[in-house]
N, CA, C and O atoms as a MOPAC input file, in Angstrom:
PM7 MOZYME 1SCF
protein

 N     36.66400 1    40.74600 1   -10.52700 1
 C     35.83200 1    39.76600 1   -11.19700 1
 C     36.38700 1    38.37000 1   -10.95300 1
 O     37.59700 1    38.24000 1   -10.77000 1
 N     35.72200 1    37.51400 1   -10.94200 1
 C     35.86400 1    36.20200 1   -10.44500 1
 C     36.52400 1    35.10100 1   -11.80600 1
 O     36.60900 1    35.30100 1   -13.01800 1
 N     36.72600 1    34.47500 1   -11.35500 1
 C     36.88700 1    33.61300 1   -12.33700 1
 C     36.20100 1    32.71700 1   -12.56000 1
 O     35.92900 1    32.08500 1   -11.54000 1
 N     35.49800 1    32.10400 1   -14.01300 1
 C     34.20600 1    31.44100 1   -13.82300 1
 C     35.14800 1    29.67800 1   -14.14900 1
 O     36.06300 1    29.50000 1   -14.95200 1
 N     34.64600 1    28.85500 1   -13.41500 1
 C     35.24600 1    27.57900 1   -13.70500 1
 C     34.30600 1    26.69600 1   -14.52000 1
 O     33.07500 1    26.71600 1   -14.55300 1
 N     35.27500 1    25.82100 1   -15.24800 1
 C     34.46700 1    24.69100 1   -15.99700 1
 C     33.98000 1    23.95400 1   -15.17200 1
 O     34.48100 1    23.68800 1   -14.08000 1
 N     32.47200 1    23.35400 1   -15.80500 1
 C     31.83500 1    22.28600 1   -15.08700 1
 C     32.99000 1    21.02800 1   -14.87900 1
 O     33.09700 1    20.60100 1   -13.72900 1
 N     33.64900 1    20.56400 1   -15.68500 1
 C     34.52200 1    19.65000 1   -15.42600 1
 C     35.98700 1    19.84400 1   -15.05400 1
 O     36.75700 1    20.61700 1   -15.62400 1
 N     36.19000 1    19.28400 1   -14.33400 1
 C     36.83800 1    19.56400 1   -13.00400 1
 C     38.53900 1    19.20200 1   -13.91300 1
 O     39.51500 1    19.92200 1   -13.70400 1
 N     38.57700 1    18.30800 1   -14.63000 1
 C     39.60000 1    17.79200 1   -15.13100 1
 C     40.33700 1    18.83700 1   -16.44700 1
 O     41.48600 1    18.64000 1   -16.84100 1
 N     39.46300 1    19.91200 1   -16.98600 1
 C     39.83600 1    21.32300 1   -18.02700 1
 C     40.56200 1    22.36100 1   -16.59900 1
 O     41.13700 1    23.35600 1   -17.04000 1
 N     40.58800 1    22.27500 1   -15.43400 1
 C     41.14000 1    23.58400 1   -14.71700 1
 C     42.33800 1    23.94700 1   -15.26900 1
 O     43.07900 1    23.00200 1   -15.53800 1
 N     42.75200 1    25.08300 1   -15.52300 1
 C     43.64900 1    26.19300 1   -15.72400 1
 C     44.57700 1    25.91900 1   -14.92500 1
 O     44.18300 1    25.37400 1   -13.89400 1
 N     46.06500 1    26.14900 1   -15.03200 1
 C     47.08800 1    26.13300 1   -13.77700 1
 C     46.81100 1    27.03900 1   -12.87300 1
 O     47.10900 1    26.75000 1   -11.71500 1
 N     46.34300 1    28.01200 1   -13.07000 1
 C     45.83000 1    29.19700 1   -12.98800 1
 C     45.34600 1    29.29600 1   -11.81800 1
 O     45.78300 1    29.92300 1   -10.85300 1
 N     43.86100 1    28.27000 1   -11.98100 1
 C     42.71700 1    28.47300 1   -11.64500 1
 C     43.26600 1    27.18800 1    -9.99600 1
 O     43.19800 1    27.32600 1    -8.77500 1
 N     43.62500 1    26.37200 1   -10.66500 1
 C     44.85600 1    25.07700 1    -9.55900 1
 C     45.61500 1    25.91000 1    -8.59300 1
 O     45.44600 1    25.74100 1    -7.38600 1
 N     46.50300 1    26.86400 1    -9.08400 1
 C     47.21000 1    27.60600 1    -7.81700 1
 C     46.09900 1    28.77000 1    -6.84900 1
 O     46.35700 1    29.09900 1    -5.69100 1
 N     45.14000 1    29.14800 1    -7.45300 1
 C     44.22000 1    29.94600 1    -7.05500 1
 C     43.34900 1    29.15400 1    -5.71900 1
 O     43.08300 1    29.64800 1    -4.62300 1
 N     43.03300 1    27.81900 1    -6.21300 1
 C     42.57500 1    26.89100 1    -4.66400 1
 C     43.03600 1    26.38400 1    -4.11400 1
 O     42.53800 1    25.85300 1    -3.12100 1
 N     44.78200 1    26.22200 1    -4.62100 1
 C     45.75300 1    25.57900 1    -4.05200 1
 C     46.11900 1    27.24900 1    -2.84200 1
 O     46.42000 1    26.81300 1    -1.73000 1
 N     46.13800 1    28.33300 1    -2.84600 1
 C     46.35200 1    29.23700 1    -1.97300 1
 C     45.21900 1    29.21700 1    -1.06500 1
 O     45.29600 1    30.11900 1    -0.23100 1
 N     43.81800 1    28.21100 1    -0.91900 1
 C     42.72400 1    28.70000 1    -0.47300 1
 C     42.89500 1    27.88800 1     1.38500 1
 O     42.23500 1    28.10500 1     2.40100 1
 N     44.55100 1    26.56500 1     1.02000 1
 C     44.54000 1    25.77000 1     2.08500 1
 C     44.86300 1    26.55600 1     3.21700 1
 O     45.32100 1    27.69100 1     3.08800 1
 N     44.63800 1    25.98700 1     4.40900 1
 C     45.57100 1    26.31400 1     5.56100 1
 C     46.99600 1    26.15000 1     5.40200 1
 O     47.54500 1    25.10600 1     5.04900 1
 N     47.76700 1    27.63400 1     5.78600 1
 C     49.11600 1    28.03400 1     5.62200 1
 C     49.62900 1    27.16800 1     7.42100 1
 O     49.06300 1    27.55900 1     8.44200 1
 N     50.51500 1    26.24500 1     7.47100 1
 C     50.64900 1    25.83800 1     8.70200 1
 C     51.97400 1    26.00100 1     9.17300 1
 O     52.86400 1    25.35600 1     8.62000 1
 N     52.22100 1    26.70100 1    10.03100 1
 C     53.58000 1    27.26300 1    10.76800 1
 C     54.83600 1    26.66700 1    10.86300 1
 O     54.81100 1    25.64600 1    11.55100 1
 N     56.19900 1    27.03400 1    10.28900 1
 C     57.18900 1    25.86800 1     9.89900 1
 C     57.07700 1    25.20600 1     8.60400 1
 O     58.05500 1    24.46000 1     8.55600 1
 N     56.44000 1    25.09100 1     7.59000 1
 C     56.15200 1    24.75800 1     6.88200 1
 C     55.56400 1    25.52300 1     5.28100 1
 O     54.54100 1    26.20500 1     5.21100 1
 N     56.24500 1    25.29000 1     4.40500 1
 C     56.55900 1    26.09500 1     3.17500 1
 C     55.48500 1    26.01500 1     2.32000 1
 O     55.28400 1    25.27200 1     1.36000 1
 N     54.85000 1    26.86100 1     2.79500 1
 C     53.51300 1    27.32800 1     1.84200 1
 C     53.53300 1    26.99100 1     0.67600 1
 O     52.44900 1    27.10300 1     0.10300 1
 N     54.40100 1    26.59700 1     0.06300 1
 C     54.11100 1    26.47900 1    -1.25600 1
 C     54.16600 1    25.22200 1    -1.73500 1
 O     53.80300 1    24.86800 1    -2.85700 1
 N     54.74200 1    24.36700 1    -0.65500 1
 C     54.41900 1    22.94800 1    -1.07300 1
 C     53.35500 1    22.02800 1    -0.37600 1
 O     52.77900 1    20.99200 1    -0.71100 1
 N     53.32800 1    23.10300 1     1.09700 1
 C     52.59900 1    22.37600 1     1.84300 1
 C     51.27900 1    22.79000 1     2.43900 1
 O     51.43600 1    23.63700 1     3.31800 1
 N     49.89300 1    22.41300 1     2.20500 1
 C     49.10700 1    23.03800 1     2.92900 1
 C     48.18500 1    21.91800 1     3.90400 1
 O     48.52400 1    20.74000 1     4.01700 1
 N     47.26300 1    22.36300 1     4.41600 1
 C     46.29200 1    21.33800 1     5.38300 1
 C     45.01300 1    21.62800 1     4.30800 1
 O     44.90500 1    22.54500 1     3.49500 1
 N     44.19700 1    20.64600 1     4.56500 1
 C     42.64300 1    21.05300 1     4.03700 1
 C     41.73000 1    21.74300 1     5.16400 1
 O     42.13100 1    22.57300 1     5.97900 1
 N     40.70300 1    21.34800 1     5.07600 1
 C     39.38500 1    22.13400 1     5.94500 1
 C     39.57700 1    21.12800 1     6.99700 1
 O     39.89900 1    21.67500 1     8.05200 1
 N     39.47000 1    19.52900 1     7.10300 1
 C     40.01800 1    18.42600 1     7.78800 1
 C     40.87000 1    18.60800 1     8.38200 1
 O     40.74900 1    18.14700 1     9.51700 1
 N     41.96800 1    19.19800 1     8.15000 1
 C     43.60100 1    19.09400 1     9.17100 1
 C     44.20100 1    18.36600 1     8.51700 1
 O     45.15200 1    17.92600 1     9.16400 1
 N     44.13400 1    17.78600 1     7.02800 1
 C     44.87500 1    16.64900 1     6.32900 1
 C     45.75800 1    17.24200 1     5.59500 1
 O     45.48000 1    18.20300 1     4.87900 1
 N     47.10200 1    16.64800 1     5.71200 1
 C     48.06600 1    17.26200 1     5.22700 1
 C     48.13600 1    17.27300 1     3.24100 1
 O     48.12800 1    16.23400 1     2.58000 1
 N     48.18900 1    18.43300 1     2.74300 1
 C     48.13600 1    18.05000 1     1.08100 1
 C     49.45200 1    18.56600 1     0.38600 1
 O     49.86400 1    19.66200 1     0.76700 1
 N     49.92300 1    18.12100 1    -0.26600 1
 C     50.93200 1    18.63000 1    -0.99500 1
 C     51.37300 1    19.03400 1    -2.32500 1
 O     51.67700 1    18.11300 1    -3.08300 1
 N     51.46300 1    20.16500 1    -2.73400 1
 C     50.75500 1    20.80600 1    -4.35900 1
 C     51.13200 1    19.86600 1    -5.52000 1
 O     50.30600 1    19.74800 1    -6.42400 1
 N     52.13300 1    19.27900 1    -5.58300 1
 C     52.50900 1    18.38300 1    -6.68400 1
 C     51.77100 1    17.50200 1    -6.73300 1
 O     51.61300 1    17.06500 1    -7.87300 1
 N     51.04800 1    16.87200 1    -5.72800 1
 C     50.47400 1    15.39500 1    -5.69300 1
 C     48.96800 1    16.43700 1    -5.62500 1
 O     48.34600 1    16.54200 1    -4.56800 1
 N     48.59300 1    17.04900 1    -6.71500 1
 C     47.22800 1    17.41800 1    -6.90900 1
 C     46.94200 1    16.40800 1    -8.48200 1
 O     47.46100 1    16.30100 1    -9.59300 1
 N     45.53700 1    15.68500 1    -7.54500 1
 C     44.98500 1    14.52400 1    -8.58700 1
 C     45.45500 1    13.42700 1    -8.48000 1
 O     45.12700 1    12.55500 1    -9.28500 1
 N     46.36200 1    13.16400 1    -7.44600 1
 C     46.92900 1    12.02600 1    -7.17000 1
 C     46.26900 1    11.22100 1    -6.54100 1
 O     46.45500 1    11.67300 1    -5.41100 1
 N     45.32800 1     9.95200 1    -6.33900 1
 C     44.85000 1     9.43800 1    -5.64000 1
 C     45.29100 1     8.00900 1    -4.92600 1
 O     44.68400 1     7.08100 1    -4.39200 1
 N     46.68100 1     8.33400 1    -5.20400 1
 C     47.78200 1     6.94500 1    -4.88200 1
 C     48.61900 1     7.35900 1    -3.64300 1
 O     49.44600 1     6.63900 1    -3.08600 1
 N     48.27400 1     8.65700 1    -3.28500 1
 C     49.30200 1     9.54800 1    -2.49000 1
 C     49.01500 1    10.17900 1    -1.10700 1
 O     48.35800 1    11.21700 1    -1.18100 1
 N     49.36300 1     9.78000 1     0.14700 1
 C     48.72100 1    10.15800 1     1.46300 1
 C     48.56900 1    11.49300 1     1.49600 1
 O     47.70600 1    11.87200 1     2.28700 1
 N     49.28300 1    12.55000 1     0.72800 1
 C     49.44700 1    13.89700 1     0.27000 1
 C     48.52400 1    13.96800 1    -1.00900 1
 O     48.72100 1    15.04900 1    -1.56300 1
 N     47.76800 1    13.35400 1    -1.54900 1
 C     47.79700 1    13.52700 1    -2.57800 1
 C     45.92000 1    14.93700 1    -2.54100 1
 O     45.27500 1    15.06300 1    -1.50000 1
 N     45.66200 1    15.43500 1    -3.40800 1
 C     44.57300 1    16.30700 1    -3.12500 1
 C     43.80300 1    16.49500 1    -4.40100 1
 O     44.28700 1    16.16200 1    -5.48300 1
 N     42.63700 1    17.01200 1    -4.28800 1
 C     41.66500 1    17.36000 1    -5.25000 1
 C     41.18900 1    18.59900 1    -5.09000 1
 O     41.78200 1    19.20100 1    -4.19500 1
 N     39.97600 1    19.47200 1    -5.84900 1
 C     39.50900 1    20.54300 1    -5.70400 1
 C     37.74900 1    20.11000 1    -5.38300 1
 O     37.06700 1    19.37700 1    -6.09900 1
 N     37.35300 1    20.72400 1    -4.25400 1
 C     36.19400 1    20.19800 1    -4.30100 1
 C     35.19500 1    21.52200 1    -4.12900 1
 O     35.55000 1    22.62200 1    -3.70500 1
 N     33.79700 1    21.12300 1    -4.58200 1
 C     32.82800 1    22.60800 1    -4.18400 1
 C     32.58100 1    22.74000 1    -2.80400 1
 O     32.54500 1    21.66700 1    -2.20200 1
 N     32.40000 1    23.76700 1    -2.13000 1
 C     32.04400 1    24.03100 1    -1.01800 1
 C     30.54400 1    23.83900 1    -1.21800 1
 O     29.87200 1    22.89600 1    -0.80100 1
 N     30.22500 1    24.65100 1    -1.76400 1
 C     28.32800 1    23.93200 1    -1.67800 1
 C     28.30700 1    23.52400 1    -3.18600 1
 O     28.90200 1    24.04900 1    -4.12700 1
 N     27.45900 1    22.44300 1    -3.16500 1
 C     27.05300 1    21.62200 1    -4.80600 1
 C     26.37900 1    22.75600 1    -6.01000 1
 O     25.48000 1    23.52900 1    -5.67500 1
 N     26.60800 1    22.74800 1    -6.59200 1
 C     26.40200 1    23.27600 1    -8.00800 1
 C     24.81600 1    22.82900 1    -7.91400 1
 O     24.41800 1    21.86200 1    -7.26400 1
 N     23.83000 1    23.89000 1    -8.83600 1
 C     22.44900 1    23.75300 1    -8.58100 1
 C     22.72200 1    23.65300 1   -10.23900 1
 O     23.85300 1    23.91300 1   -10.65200 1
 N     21.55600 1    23.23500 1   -11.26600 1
 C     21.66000 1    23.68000 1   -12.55700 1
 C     21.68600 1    25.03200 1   -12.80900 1
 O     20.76400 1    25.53600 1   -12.16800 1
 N     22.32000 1    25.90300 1   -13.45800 1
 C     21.87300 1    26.99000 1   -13.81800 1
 C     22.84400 1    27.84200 1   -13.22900 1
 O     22.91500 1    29.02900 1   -13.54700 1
 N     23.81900 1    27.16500 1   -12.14800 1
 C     25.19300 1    27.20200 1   -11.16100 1
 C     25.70800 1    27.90900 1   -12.28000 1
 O     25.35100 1    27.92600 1   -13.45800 1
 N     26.89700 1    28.66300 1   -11.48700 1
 C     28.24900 1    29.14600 1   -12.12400 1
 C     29.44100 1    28.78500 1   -11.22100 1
 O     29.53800 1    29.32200 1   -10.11700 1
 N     30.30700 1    27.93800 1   -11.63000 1
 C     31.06600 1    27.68700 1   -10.54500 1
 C     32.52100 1    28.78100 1   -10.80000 1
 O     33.15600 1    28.97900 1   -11.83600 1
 N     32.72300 1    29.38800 1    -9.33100 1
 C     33.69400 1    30.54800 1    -8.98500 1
 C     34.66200 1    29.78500 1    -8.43800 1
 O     34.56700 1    28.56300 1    -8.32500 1
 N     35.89100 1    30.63900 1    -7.97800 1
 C     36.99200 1    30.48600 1    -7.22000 1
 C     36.63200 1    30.26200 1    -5.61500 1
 O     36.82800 1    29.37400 1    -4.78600 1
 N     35.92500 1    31.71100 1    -5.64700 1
 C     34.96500 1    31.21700 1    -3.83100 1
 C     34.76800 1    29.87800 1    -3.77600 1
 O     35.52600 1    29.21800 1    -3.06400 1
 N     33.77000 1    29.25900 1    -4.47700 1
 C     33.22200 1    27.87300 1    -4.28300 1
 C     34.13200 1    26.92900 1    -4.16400 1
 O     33.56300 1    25.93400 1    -3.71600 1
 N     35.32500 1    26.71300 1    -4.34500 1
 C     36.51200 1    25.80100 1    -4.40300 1
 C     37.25000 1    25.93700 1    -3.16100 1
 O     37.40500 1    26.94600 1    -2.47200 1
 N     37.84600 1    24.29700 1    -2.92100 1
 C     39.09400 1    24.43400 1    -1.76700 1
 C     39.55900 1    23.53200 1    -2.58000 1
 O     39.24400 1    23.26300 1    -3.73900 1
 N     40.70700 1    22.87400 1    -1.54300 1
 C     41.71600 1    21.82400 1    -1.68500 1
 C     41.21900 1    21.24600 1    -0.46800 1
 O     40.96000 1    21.74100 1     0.62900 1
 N     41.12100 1    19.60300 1    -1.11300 1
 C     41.02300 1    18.90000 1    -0.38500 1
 C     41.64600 1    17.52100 1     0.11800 1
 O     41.51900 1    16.80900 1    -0.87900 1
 N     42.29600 1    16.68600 1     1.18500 1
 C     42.95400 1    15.41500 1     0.76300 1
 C     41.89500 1    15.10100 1     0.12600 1
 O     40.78800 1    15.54700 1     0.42800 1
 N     42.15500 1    14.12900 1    -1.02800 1
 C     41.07000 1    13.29400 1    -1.88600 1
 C     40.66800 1    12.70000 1    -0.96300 1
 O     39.63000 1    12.33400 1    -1.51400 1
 N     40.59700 1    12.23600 1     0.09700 1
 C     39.29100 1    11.03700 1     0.69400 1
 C     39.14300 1    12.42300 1     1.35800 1
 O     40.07400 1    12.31300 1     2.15500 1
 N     38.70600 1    13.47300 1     1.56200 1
 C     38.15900 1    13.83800 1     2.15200 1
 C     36.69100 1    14.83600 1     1.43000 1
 O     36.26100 1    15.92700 1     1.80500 1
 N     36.33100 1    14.16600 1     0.58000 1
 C     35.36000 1    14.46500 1    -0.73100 1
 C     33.84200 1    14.12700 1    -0.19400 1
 O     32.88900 1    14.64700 1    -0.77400 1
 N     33.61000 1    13.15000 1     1.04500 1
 C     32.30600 1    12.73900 1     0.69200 1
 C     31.47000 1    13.57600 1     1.75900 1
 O     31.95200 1    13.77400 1     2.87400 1
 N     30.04800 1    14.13100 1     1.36500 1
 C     29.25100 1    15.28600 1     2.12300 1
 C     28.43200 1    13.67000 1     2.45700 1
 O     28.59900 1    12.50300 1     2.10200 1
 N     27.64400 1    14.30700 1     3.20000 1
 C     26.71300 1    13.60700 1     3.99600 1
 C     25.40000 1    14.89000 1     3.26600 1
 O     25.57500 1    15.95800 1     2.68000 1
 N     24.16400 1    14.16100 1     3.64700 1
 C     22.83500 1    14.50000 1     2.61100 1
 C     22.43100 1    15.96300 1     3.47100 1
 O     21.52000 1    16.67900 1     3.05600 1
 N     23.27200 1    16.33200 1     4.79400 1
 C     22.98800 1    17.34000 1     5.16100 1
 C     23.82700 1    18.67300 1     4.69200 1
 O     23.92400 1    19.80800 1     5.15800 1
 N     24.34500 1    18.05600 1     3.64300 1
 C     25.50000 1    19.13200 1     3.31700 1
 C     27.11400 1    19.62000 1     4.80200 1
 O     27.82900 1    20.61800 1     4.89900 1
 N     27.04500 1    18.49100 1     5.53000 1
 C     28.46300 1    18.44700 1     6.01800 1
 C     29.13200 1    17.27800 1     5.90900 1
 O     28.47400 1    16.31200 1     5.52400 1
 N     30.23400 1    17.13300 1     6.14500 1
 C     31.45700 1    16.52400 1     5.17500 1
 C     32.04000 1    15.87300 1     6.69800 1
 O     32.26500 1    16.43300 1     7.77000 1
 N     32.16300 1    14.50400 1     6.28600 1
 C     32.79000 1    13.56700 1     7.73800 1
 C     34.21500 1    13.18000 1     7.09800 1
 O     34.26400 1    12.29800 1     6.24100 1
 N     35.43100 1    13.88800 1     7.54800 1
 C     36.38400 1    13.83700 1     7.57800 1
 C     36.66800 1    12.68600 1     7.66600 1
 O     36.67500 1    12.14100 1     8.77000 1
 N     37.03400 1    11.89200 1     6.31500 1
 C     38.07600 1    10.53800 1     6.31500 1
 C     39.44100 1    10.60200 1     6.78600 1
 O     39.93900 1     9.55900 1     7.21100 1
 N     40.16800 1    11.73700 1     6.77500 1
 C     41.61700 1    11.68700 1     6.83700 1
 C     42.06500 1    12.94000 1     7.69600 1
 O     41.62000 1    13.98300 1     7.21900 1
 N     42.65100 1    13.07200 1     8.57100 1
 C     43.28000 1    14.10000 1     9.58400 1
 C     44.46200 1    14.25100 1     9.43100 1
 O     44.96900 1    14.03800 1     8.33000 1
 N     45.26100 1    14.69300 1    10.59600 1
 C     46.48200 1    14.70900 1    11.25200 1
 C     47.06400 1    14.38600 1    11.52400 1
 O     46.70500 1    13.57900 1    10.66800 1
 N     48.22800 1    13.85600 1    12.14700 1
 C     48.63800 1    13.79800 1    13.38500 1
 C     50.03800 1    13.80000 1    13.02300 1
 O     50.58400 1    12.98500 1    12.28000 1
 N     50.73400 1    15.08000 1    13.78800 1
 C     51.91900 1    15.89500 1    13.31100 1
 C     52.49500 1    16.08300 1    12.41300 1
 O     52.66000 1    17.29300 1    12.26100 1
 N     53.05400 1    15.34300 1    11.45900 1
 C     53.63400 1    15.47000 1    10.14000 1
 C     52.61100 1    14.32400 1     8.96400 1
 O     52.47400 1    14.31000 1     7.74100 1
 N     52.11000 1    13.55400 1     9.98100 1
 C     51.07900 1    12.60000 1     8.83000 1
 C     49.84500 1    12.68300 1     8.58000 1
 O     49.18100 1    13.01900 1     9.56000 1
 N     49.04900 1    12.43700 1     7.26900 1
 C     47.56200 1    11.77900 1     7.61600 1
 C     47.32700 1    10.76700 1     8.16700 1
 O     48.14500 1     9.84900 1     8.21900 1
 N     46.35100 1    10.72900 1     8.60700 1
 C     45.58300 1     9.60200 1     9.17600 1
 C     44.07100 1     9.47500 1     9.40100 1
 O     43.22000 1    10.29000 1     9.04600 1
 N     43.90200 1     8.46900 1     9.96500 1
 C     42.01600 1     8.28200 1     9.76400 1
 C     41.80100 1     8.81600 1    11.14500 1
 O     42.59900 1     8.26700 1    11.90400 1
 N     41.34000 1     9.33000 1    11.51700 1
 C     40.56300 1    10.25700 1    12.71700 1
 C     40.11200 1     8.96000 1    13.98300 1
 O     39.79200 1     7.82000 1    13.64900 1
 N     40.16100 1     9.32300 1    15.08800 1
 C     39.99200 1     8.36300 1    15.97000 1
 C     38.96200 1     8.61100 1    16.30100 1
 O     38.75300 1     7.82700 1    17.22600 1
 N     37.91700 1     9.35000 1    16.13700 1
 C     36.47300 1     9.54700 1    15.77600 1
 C     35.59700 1    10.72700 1    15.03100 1
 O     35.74100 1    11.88200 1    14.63200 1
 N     34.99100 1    10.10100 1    15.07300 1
 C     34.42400 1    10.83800 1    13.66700 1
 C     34.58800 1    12.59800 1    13.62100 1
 O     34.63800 1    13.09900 1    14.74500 1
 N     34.65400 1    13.32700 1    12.74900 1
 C     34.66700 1    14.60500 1    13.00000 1
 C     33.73300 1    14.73600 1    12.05300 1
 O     33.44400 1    13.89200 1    11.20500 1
 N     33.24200 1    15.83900 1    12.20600 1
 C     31.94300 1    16.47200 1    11.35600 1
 C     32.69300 1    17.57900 1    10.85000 1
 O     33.66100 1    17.95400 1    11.51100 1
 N     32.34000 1    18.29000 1     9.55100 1
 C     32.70200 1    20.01700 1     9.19600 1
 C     31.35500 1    19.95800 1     8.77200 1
 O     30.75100 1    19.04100 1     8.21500 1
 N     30.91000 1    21.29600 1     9.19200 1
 C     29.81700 1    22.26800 1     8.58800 1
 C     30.57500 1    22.73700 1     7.71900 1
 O     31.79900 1    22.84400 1     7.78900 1
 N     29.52300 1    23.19000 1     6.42000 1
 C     30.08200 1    24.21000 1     5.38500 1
 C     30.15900 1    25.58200 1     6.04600 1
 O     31.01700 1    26.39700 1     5.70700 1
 N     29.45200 1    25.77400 1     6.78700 1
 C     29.50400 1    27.18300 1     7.46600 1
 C     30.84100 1    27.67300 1     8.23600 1
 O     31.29500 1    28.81300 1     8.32900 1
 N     31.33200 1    26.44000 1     8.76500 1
 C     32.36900 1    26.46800 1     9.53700 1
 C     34.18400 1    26.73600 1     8.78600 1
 O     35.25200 1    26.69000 1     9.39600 1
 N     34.00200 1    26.93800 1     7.68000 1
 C     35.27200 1    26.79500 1     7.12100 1
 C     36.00000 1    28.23000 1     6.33300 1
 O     36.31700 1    28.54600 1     5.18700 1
 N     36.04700 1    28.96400 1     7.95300 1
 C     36.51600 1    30.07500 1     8.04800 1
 C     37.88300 1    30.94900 1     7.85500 1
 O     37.99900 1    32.17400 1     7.84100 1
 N     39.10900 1    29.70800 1     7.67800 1
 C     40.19900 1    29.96800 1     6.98400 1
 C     40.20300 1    30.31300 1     5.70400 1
 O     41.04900 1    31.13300 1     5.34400 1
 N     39.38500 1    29.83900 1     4.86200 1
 C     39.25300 1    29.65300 1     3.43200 1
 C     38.68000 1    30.95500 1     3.00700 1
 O     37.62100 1    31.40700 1     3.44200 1
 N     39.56300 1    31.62100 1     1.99500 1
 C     38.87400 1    33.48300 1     2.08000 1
 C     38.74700 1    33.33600 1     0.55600 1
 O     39.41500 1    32.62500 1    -0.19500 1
 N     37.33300 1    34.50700 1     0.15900 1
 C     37.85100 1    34.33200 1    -1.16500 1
 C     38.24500 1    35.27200 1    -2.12200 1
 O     38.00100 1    36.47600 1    -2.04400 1
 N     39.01600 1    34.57000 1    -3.26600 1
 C     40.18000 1    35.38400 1    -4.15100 1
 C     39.13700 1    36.36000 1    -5.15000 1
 O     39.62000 1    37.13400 1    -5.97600 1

């Protein structure tokens, strides 16, 4: 059975935080437990969840938008760098923030994610 989440994002459970905090990319050399990537390639780091002062810093975002009448699950959730939050009206998401080896950074052109495409992300 799933876990049903509050509409507001700011009541999550520690619980429910380490549950989408396991949903990131696990990246090789690097200690799963502090460190993950988002759907982007942006580096996030579990302490700096809600941090929006922090190149690491991350949020929880829906994979597809809540309809009224929604139940929001664990499936529906990732981790995301916080700038990497804004969908476009087609329902895919233009990556503000990337990679590049140990840092974020702003992408040297644009990248697109489909929601369809975000095949690391399994659910609990």
């Amino acid at each position: 059975m799933q876990d049903i989440i509050p509409t507001d994002m700011q009541q999550l459970s520690q619980d429910v935080i380490w549950k989408v905090w396991a949903k990131g990319e696990i990246f090789a050399g690097n200690d799963p437990v502090f460190w993950r990537r988002d759907v982007c390639g942006a580096w996030i780091f579990r302490s700096h969840y809600g941090r929006k002062d922090s190149e690491y810093g991350w949020v929880i975002d829906r994979i597809n938008p809540m309809v009224e009448s929604d139940i929001d699950t664990i499936s529906n959730l990732r981790p995301v760098q916080w700038e990497n939050t804004i969908r476009k009206t087609d329902g895919t998401i233009e990556c503000s923030i990337t990679s590049t080896g140990v840092h974020n950074d702003k992408p040297t052109e644009n990248v697109i994610i489909a929601e369809l495409q975000n095949a690391y992300f399994i659910d609990l």
